[in-house]
Each structure stands twice: as structure tokens, then as C-alpha cells.
C-alpha positions in Angstrom: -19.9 4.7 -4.7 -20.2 6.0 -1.0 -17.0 9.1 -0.6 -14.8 8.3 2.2 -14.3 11.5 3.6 -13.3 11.5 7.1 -9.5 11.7 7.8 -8.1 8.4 10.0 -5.3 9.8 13.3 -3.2 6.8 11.7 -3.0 4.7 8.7 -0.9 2.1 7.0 -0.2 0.6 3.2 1.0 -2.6 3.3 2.5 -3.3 -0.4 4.5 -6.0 -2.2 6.8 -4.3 -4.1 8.5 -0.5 -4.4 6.2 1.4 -6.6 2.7 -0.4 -5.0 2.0 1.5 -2.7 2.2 5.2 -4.9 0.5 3.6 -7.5 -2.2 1.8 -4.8 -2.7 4.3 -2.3 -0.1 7.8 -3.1 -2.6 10.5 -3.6 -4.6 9.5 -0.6 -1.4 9.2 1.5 -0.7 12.3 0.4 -4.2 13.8 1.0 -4.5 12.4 4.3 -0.8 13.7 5.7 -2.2 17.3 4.4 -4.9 16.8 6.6 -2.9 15.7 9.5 -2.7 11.9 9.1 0.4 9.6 10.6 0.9 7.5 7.5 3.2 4.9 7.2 4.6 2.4 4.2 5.4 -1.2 4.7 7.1 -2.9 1.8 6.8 -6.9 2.2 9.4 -7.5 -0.1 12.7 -6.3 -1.1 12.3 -6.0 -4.7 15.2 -7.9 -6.1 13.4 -9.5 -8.9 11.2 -6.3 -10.6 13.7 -5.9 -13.6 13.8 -6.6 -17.2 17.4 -5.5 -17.9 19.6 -8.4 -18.3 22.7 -6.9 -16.9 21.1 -6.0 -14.0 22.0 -8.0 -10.6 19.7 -8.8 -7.6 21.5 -7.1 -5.1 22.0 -3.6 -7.1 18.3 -3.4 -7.6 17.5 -4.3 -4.1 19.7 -1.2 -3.0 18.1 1.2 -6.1 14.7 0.4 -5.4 15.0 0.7 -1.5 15.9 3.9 -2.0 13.6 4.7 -4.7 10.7 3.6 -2.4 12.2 6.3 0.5 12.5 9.1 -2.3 9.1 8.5 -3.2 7.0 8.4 0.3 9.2 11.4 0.5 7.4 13.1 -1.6 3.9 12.1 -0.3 5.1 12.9 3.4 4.7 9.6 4.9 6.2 9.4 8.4 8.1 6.0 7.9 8.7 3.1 5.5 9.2 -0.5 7.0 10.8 -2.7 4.8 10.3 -6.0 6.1 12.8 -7.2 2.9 11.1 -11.2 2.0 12.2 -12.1 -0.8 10.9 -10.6 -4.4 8.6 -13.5 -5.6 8.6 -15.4 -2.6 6.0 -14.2 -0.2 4.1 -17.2 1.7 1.1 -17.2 3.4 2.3 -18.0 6.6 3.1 -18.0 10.3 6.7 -15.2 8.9 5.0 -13.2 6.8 1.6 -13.1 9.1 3.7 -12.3 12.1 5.7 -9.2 10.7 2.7 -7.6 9.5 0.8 -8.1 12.7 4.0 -6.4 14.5 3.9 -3.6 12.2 -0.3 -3.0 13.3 0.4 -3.5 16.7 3.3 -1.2 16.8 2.1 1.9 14.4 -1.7 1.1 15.7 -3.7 2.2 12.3 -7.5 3.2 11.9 -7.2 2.1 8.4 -5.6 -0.2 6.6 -4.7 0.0 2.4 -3.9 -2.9 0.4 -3.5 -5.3 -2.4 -7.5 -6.4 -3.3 -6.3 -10.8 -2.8 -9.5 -11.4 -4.9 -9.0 -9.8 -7.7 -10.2 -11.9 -11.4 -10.9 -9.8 -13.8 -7.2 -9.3 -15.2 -3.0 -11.1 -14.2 -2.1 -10.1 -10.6 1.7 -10.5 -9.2 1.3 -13.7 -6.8 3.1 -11.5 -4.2 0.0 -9.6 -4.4 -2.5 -11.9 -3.5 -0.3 -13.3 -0.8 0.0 -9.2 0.6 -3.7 -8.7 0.7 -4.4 -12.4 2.4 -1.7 -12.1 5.1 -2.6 -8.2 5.9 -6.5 -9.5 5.5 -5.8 -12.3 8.4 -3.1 -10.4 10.1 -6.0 -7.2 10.8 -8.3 -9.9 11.9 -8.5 -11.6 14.3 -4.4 -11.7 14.9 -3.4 -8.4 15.4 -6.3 -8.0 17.5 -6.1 -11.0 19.8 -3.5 -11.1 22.6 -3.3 -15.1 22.1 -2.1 -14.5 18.4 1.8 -14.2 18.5 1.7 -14.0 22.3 5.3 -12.9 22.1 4.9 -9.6 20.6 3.0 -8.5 23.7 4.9 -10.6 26.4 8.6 -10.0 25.2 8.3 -7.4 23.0 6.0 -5.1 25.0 3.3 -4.4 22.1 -0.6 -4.4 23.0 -2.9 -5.7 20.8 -4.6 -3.4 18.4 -8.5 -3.7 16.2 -8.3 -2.1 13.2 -11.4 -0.1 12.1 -10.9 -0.1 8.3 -9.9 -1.7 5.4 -9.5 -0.7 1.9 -8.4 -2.7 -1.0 -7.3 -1.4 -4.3 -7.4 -2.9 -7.3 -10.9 -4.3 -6.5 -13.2 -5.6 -9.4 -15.9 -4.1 -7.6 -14.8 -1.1 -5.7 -17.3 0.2 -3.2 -16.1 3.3 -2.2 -14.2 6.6 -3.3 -11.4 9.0 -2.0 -11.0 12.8 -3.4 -7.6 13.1 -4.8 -8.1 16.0 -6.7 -5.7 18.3 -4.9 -3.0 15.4 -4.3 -2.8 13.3 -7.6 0.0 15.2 -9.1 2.0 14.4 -6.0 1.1 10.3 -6.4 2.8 11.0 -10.2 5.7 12.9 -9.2 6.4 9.9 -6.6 5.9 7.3 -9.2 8.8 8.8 -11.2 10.8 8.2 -8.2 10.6 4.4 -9.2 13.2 5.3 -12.1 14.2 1.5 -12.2 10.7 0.9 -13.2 8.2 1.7 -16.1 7.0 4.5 -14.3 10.4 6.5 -14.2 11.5 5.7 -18.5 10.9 9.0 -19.7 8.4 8.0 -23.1 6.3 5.0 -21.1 6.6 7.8 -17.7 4.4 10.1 -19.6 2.3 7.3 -20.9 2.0 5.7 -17.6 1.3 9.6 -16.2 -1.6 9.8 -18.4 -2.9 6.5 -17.5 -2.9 7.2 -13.6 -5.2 10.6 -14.6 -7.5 8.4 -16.6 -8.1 5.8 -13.9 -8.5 8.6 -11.5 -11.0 10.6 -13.6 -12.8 7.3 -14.1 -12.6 6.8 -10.4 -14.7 10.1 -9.7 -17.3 9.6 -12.5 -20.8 10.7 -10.9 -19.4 12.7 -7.9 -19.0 16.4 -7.4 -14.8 16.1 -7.9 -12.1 15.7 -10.6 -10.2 12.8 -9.8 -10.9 9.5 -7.3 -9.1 6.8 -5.7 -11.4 3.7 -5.8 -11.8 1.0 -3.4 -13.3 -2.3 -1.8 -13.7 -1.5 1.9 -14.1 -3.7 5.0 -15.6 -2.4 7.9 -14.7 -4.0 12.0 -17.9 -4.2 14.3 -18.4 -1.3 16.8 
């Protein structure tokens, strides 16, 4: 796979649910706010539905996980989490959900963009997955690049459009290209067990789940001159 090693001004992971985005994308936040990178977190939904504990009510986990997910980018030093709180199981792929996002790129204005890989087929994926990685797919091209696409945002709202450079997917069944996140992997675990409300932060499956993330990470960098990878499908906008 081809290393990705330049460092983007500004990036942005657009995730489904609190936990997505360390598990997607935390080293290489992490790595890339070392290096100087903007980075900032937007959580589609807000996460009222990600619990196996009976007792549990929506509104409680909403709450827990919210601030779970601001504990964890915390951690990796991302500038700023967007919670654009859709409902946990109920993302659409339409005008909404495509508008928010495209507000999101034309206000924060990233190089690169991280997401949910929509095409996934080898193995389940959350629906609100797919529906995260078509929207922010369609809402980086053309809409957030073409002032005629939500003509509001720039008219009312005083936004400009903005062309993204980069996408990555994670996930992908066919990953293309590789980040080093051998100095920064540690810091992706210690933000997962932020997600306490999840699998991640029970203290038996945590460790499990710990030694999982090294594994995937060490199979990630197989071949290349570094310990542990992040692996991706990218997508690359015409000079």
C-alpha cells in the first residue's frame, strides 16, 4: 500500500456513532494534531440506541456518551466535536443529513476527509454506517463544492463553498493506502476506554478489544518500514 505521509492544514472525521471515530481514525488524529493538524470530529448521531443494558434509558445514554465522545477527542487533541445529534438508527440519505454535513465542510474547510467505507461486503456493518460514508461521499462532491448546492449556506449563512482534496475510508475491503501510527496508537486506546458505556471501556473485553486494535494495526503495517498502520481506501479530487 502507498504511505500517506504528508500532514493535511485541516481535516475532518465524519462518524456515526461515539466511539467511530477513535476506533476509525484516533491514532491518525492524534498523529496529525502532533504534527500541527486542525482536526475536528463530527458525530452524525446522538447515540441513544448503542446499549445492551436493559435498565438503561435513551436519554441517559445520549447524555453519557456525548460526553464520553468529548473525553475521548480530548485525549487525541482534536480542536472540536460537532454533534449534529440525528437520531441513533435513523440516519437517511437525504436532503437533512446531506445538508448538515456539507455545512460542517464548508465551515471547518478540510483537505481531507475520514470516514465510514459505504461499500463495505465482506463482514455486518451498522446501516448508520453506510448511510455516514454515502452522505459525506456526496456531500464532499459535488455539494459542498458547488455554490448552487444548498444555496442558503452561502447566501444567508455567509459560508463559501469549499473542494475537498482527500478522502479516506476506513474499514475498506480493499484498502489502498497506509498511515504511520506508531508513535500515536496508544493514545487511539486510551481514547477508546473513554467510551466506558461501550465494549471498549468493560474492563476484561477493554483489554481484549486493546489487543485487537494492536493486531489490526500491526497487520495494517505488514511490508512497510513501521510498527503499526492505519489502513485505508482513498479518493483523490482532480487538480
Amino acid at each position: 500500500m502507498t504511505v500517506i505521509d504528508d500532514i493535511p492544514e485541516r481535516a475532518m472525521v465524519v462518524f456515526a456513532h461515539p466511539d467511530d471515530a477513535e476506533i476509525g481514525a484516533g491514532a491518525v488524529a492524534a498523529r496529525w494534531v502532533k504534527q500541527g493538524c486542525e482536526v475536528t470530529f463530527v458525530l452524525c448521531t446522538n447515540g441513544g440506541s448503542g446499549s445492551g443494558d436493559l435498565s438503561m434509558e435513551s436519554q441517559r445514554l445520549i447524555d453519557l456518551r456525548r460526553q464520553e465522545q468529548h473525553d475521548a477527542a480530548k485525549v487525541l487533541g482534536v480542536a472540536r466535536v460537532v454533534c449534529l445529534d440525528f437520531p441513533d438508527g435513523g440516519l437517511e440519505d437525504d436532503r437533512d443529513f446531506r445538508g448538515a454535513v456539507v455545512r460542517v465542510i464548508r465551515m471547518y474547510r478540510p483537505h481531507t476527509v475520514l470516514t465510514h467505507d459505504p461499500y463495505r461486503m465482506k463482514g455486518f456493518q451498522h446501516r448508520d454506517h453506510r448511510m455516514t460514508g454515502i452522505v459525506t461521499t456526496d456531500a464532499v462532491f459535488p455539494y459542498a463544492r458547488d455554490h448552487l448546492h444548498y444555496p442558503d449556506q452561502i447566501r444567508v449563512e455567509g459560508l463559501k463553498p469549499h473542494r475537498v482534496r482527500r478522502l479516506l475510508y476506513w474499514g475498506a475491503d480493499e484498502p489502498d493506502v497506509v498511515v504511520d501510527i506508531s508513535d500515536t496508537l496508544e493514545l487511539q486506546i486510551e481514547a477508546l476506554y473513554k467510551h466506558a458505556s461501550q465494549v471498549f471501556g468493560l474492563t476484561d473485553t477493554g483489554r481484549d478489544a486493546a489487543a485487537r486494535v494492536r493486531e489490526r494495526a500491526a497487520e495494517a503495517a505488514r511490508g512497510q518500514n513501521f510498527k503499526y498502520g492505519a489502513a485505508y481506501r482513498q479518493l483523490l479530487a482532480r487538480e
